[in-house]
C-alpha positions as CSV (number, residue, x, y, z in Angstrom):
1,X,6.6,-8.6,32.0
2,X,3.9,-7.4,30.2
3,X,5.2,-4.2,27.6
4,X,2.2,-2.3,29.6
5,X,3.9,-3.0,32.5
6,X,7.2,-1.9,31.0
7,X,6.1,1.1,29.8
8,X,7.4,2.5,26.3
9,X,11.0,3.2,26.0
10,X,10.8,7.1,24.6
11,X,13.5,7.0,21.8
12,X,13.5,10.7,21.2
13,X,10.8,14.1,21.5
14,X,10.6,16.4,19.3
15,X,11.6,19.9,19.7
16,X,8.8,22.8,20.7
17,X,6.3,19.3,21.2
18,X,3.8,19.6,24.0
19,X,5.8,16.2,25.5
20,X,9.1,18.5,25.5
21,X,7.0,20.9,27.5
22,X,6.1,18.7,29.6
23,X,9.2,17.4,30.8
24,X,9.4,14.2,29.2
25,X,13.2,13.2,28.3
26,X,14.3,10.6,26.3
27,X,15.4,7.7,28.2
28,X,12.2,7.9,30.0
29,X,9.5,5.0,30.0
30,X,6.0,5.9,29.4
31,X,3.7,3.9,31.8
32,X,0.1,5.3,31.3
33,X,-1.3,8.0,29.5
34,X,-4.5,10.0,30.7
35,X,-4.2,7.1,33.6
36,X,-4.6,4.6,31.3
37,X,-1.3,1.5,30.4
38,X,-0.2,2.0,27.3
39,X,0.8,-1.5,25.3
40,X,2.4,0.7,22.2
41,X,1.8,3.9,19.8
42,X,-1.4,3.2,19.0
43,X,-2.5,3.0,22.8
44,X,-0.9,6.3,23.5
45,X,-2.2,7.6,20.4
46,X,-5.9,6.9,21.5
47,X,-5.5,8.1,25.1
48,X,-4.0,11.7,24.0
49,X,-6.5,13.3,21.9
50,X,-7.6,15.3,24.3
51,X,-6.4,18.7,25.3
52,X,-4.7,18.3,28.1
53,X,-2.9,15.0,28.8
54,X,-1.7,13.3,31.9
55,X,1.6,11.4,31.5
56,X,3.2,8.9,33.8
57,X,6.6,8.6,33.3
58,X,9.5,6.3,34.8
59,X,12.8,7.7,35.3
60,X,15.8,5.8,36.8
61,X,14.1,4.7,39.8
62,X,11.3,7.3,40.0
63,X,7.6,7.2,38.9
64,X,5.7,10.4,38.4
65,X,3.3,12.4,36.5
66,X,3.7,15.3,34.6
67,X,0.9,17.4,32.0
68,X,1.4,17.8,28.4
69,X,-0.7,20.6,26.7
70,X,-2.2,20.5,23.2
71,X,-4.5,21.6,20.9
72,X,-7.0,18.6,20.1
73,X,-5.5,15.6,18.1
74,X,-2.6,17.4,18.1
75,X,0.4,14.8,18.1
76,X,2.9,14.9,21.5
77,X,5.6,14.7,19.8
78,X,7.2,11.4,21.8
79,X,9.0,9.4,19.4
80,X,8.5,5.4,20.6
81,X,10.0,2.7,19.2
82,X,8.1,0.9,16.4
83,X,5.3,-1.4,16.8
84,X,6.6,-5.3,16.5
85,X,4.3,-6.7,13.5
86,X,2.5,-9.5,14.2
87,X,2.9,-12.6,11.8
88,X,0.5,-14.5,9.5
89,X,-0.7,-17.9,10.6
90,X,-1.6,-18.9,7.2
91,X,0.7,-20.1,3.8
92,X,-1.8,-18.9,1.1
93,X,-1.4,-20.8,-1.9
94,X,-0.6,-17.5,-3.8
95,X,1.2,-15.9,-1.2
96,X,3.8,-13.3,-2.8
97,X,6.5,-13.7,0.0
98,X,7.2,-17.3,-0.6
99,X,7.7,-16.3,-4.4
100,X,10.2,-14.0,-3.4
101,X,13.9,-15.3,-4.9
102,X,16.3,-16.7,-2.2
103,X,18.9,-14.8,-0.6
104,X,17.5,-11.1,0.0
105,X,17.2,-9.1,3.3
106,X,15.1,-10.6,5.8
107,X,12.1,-8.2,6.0
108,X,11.2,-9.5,2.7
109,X,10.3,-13.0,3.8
110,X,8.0,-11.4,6.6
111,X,4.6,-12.4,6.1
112,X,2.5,-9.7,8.3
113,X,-0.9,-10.3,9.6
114,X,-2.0,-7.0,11.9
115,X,-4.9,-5.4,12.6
116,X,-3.0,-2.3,14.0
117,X,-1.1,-1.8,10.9
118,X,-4.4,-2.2,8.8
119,X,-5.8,0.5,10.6
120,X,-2.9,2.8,10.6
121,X,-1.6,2.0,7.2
122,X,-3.9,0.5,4.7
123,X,-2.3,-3.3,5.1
124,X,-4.6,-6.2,4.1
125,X,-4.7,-8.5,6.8
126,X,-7.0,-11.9,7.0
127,X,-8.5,-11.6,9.8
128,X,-7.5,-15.2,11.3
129,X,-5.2,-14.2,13.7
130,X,-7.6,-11.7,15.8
131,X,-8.2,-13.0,19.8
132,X,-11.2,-11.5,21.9
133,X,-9.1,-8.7,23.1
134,X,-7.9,-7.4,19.8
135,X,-11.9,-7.3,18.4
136,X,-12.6,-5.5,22.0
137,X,-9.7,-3.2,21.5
138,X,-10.9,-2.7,17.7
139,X,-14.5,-1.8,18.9
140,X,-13.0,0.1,21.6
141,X,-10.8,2.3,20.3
142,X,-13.0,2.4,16.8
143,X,-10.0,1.3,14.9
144,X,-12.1,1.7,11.8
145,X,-11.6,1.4,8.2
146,X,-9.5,-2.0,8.5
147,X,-8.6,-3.5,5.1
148,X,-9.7,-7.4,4.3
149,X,-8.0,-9.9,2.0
150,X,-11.2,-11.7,1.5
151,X,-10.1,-13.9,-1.4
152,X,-13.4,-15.7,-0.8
153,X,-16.2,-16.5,1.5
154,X,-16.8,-19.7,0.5
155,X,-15.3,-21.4,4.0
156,X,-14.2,-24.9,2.6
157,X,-12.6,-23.0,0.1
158,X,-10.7,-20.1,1.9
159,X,-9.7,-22.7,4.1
160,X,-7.9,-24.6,1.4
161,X,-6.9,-21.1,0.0
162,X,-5.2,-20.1,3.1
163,X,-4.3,-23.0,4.6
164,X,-5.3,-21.7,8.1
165,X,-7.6,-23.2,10.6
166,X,-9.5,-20.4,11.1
167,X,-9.5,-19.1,7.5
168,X,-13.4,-20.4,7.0
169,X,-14.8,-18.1,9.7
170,X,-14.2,-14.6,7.3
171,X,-18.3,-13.6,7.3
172,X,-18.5,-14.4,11.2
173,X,-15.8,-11.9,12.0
174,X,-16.8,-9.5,10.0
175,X,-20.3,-9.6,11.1
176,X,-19.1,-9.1,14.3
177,X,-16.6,-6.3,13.2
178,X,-19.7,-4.5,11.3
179,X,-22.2,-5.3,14.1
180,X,-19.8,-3.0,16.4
181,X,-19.5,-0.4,14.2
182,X,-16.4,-0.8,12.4
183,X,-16.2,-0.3,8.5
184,X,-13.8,-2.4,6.1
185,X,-12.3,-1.8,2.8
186,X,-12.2,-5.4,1.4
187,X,-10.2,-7.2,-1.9
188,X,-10.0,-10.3,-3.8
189,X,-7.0,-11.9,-5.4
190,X,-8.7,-13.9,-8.1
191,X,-6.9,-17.0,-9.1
192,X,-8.3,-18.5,-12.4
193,X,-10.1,-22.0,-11.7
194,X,-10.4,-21.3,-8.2
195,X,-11.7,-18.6,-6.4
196,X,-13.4,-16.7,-9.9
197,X,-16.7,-18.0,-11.7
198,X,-19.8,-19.0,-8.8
199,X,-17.7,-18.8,-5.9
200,X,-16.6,-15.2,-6.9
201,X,-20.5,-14.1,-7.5
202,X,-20.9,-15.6,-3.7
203,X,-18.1,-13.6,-2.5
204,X,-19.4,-10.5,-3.9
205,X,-23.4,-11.0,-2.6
206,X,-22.0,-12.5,1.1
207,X,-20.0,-9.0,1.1
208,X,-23.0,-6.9,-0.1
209,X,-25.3,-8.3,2.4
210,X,-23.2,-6.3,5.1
211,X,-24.3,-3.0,3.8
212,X,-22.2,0.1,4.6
213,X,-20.2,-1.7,6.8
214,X,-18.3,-2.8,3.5
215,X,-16.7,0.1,1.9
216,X,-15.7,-1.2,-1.3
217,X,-14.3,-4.4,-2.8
218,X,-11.1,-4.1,-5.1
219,X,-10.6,-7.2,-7.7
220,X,-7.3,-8.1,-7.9
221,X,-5.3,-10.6,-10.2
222,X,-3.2,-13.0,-8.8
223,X,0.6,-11.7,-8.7
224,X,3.2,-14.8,-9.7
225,X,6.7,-14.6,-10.1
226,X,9.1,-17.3,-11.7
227,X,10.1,-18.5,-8.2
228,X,7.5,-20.2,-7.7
229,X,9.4,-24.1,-7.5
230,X,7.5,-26.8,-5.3
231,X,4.2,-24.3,-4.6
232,X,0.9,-24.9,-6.1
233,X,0.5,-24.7,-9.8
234,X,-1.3,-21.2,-10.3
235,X,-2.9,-20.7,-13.7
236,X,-1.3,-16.7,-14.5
237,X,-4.3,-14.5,-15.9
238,X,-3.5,-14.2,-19.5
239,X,-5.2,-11.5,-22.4
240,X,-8.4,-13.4,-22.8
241,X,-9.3,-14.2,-19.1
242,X,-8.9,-10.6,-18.0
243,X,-11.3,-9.7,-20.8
244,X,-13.8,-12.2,-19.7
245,X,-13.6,-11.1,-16.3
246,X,-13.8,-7.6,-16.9
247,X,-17.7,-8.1,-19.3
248,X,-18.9,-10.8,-16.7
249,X,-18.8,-8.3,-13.8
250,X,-19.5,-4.8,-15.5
251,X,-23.0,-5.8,-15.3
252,X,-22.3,-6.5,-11.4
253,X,-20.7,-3.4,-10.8
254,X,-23.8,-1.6,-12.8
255,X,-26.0,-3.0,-10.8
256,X,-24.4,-2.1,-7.5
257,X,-23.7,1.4,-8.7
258,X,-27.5,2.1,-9.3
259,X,-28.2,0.7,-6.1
260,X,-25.7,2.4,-3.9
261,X,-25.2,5.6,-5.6
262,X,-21.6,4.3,-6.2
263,X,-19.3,2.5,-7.9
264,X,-18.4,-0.1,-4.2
265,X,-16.8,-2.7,-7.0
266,X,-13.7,-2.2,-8.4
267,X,-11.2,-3.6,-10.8
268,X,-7.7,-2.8,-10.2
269,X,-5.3,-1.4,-13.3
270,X,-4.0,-4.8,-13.7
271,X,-7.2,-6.9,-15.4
272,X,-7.7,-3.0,-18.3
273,X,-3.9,-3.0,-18.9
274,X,-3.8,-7.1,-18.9
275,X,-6.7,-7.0,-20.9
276,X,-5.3,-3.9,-23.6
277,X,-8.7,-2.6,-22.5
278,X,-9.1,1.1,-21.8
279,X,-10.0,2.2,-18.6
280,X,-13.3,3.0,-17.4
281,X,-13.8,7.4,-16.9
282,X,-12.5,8.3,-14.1
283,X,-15.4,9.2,-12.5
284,X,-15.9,5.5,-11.9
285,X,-14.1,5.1,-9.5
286,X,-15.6,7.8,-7.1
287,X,-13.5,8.7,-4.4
288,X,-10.4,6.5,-4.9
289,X,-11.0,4.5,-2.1
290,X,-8.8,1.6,-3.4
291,X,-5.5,3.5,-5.2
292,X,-3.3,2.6,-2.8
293,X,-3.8,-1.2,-3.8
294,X,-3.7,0.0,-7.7
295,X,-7.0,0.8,-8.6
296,X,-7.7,3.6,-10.9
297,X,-3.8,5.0,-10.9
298,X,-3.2,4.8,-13.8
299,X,-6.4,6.6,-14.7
300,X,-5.6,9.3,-12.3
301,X,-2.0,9.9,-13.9
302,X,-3.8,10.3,-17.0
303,X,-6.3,12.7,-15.7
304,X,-4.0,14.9,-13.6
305,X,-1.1,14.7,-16.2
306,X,-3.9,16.7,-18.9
307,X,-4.7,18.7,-16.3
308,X,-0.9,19.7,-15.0
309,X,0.4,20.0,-18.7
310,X,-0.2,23.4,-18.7
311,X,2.0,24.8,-16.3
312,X,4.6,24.3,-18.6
313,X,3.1,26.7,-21.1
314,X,5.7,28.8,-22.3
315,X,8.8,26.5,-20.3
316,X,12.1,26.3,-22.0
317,X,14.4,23.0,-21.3
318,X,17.5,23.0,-20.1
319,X,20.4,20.6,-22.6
320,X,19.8,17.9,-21.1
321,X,18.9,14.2,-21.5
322,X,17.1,12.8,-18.6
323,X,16.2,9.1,-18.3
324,X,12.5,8.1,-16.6
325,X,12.7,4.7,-16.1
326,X,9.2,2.4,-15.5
327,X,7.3,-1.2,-16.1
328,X,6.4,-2.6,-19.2
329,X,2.8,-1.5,-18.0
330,X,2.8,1.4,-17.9
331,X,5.7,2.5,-20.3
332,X,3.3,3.2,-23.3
333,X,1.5,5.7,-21.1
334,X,5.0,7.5,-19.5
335,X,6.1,7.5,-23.6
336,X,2.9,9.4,-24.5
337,X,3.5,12.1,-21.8
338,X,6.7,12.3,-22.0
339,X,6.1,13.1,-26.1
340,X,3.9,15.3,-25.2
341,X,6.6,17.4,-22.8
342,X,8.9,17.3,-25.4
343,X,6.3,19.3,-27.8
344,X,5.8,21.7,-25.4
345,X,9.2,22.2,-24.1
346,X,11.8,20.5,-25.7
347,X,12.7,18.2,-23.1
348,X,14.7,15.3,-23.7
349,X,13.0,12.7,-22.1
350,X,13.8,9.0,-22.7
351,X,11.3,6.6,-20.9
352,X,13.5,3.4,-20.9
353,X,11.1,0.6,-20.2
354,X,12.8,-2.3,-17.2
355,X,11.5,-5.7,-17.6
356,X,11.8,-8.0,-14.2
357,X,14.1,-10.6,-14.6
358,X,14.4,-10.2,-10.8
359,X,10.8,-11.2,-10.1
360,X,9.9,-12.6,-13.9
361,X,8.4,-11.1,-16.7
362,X,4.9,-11.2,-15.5
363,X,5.5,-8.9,-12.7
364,X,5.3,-5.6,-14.5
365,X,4.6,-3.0,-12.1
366,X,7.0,0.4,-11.6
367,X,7.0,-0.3,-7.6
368,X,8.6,-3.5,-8.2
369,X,11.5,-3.2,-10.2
370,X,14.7,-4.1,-9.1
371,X,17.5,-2.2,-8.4
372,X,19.7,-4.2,-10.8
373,X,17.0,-4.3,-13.4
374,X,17.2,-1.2,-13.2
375,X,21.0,-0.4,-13.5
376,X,21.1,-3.1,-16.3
377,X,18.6,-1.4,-18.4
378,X,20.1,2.3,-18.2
379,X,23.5,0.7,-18.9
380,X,22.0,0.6,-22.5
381,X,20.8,4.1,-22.7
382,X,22.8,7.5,-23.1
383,X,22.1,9.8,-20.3
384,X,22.9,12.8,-18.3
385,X,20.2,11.9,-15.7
386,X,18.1,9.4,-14.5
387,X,14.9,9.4,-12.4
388,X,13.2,6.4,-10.7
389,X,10.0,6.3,-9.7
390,X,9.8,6.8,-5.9
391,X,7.6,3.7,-5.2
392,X,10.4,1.7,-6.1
393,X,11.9,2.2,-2.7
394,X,11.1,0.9,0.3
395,X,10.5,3.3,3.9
396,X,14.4,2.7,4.1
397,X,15.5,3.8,1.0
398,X,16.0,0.7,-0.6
399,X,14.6,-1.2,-3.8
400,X,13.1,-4.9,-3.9
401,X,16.8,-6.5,-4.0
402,X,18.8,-3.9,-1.9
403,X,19.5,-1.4,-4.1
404,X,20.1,2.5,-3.2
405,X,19.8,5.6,-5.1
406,X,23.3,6.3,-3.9
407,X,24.6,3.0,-5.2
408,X,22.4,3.0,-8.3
409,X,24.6,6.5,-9.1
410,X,28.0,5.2,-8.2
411,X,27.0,2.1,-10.2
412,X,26.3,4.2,-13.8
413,X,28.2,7.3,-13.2
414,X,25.4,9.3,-13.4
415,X,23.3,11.3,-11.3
416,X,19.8,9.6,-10.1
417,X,16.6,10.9,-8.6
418,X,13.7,9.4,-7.3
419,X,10.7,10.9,-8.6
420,X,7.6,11.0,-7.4
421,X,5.2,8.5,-9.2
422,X,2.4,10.6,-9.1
423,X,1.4,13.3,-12.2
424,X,1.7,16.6,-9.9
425,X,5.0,15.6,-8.5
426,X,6.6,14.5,-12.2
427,X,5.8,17.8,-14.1
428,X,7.3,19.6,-11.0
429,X,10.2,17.7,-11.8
430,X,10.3,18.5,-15.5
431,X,9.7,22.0,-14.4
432,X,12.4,22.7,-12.2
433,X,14.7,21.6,-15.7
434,X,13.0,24.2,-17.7
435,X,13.8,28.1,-17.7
């Protein structure tokens, strides 16, 4: 039976919500909302923004309606179970999952391809998987920004890319996505000898030639790890290649700038700290559009660290030796402001740097680390606290390989926080250790 058929199991409702007022219990099914069948969240999401909502509920046997009051947009506070991600068609060539080291939890090997989650969260999805009711359902419901992994336009050559049937029709669907008003964040992952040089310049003028509808375009290097037995042999993007690519499209992204009135093209962290390049000001990178997928966040620590610095004036720390682990990257960076803390307020901060031997030695980034990288590298440094960056862990609390804070701490003896990754939320940490 169809799930709109079924209805929506309601898990739980929160407390004081307009569903609580309502009447709706959980253990209830939720069959249509503002007389409309509901397939899962993001249905009843849609249908409720109004201010006054008609439910229809199944209970035991019974089917009725009941009214839920709201102010507009205002959530109704049903708790339904989650949304069953849809899976990937395709086996990319550079495809992170299947570099992923062999026996780890099973949502790890999940390759996720959908549209819904793009919308909702920010997940890249292809594109290849979409039927003519998802693009109705997309142009209905204006499920806009969606994020693209482009990769490239080039047809023959996303096709051989992806490996997916329908990989070479990218520019068709998202004609038809912009032609229905629906705008699209977009990246690359650039893998040296393939998908760089002409057939990156195509990708970037077939992309420009859908206007607005393109919000921006993130480059992005190609991530490998030393799993990668029996898969394509990737060339990694080395010192001098990240150089080169970073002076062959400034002039690119210069020339977009002038014409837009923005920046639209950007590099992500990777190819500056790859490249022992600085970054570009901060300013270039306008409104962030692309931090969550690691452009300009380093930058913005920087920027927001300088700025923050200052509510420590005058802060006194407390004895006591506090260990901020991080990534090769971005150690030198954590080093510098955590010297600078300790000028200001004494603090003992010891940034103790965690190279992956989980994933390999190329994989540098903070949000990556594993848990036992982690405990293996803290083993080695004297302590009375230690803070991990919160991006380490997943929605469930848990690191790349399984790890928890709580077994991280039973594991050294020592008390260990996650911290937030972000500037604002670290000095707040440093500052609730000062007097």
């Amino acid at each position: 039976m169809p799930a709109s058929r079924r209805g929506l199991l309601v898990e739980s409702v929160e407390p004081g919500s307009p569903g609580e007022a309502a009447g709706v219990r959980p253990g209830d099914s939720l069959l249509r909302v503002a007389g409309r069948d509901v397939r899962d969240p993001l249905d009843v999401k849609f249908h409720s923004a109004e201010a006054r909502v008609a439910l229809t509920i199944r209970r035991g046997g019974s089917e009725f309606d009941v009214e839920a009051i709201k102010e507009p947009d205002e959530d109704l506070g049903i708790v339904l179970p989650d949304m069953e991600i849809r899976r990937c068609p395709n086996k990319c060539v550079f495809c992170f999952v299947d570099q992923m080291p062999p026996g780890q939890r099973e949502s790890l090997y999940v390759r996720d391809e959908d549209y819904r989650f793009s919308f909702l969260y920010g997940s890249y999805i292809t594109l290849t998987n979409l039927s003519r009711s998802d693009r109705e359902r997309i142009a209905l419901q204006r499920l806009s920004p969606l994020y693209v992994s482009v990769h490239t336009t080039d047809p023959d050559l996303r096709r051989r890319m992806l490996r997916g049937s329908r990989a070479g029709r990218i520019m068709e669907e998202m004609a038809w996505l912009a032609g229905h008003g629906i705008r699209m964040h977009a990246q690359v992952v650039v893998c040296p000898e393939i998908n760089d040089g002409p057939a990156l310049d195509r990708t970037i003028r077939d992309l420009r030639s859908l206007g607005r509808s393109v919000l921006s375009l993130a480059v992005v290097p190609v991530g490998l790890t030393s799993h990668r037995g029996g898969l394509a042999v990737l060339r990694p993007v080395d010192r001098e290649y990240a150089r080169s690519l970073i002076r062959a499209l400034r002039p690119v992204q210069d020339e977009i700038r002038r014409e837009r009135g923005e920046g639209w093209l950007y590099l992500s962290d990777e190819w500056y700290l790859i490249a022992e390049r600085r970054f570009p000001a901060l300013r270039r990178y306008d409104d962030l559009p692309q931090v969550e997928n690691g452009v300009g966040m380093v930058p913005v620590f920087l920027s927001r660290f300088r700025r923050g610095l200052r509510r420590l004036d005058g802060k006194k720390a407390r004895r006591l030796r506090v260990a901020a682990v991080t990534g090769t990257h971005f150690a030198p960076f954590l080093r510098e402001a955590a010297e600078r803390i300790r000028r200001r307020t004494g603090f003992d901060l010891t940034v103790a740097e965690v190279p992956n031997d989980f994933l390999g030695p190329s994989v540098t980034v903070a949000g990556l680390m594993a848990g036992r990288d982690v405990k293996t590298r803290l083993s080695g440094v004297s302590f009375d606290r230690a803070w991990v960056p919160d991006v380490c862990f997943s929605f469930d609390g848990m690191t790349i390989d399984g790890w928890t804070l709580a077994g991280l701490s039973a594991s050294l003896g020592k008390p260990v926080d996650a911290v937030p990754a972000e500037a604002g939320g670290f000095l707040k940490q440093v500052e609730r250790l000062c007097a």
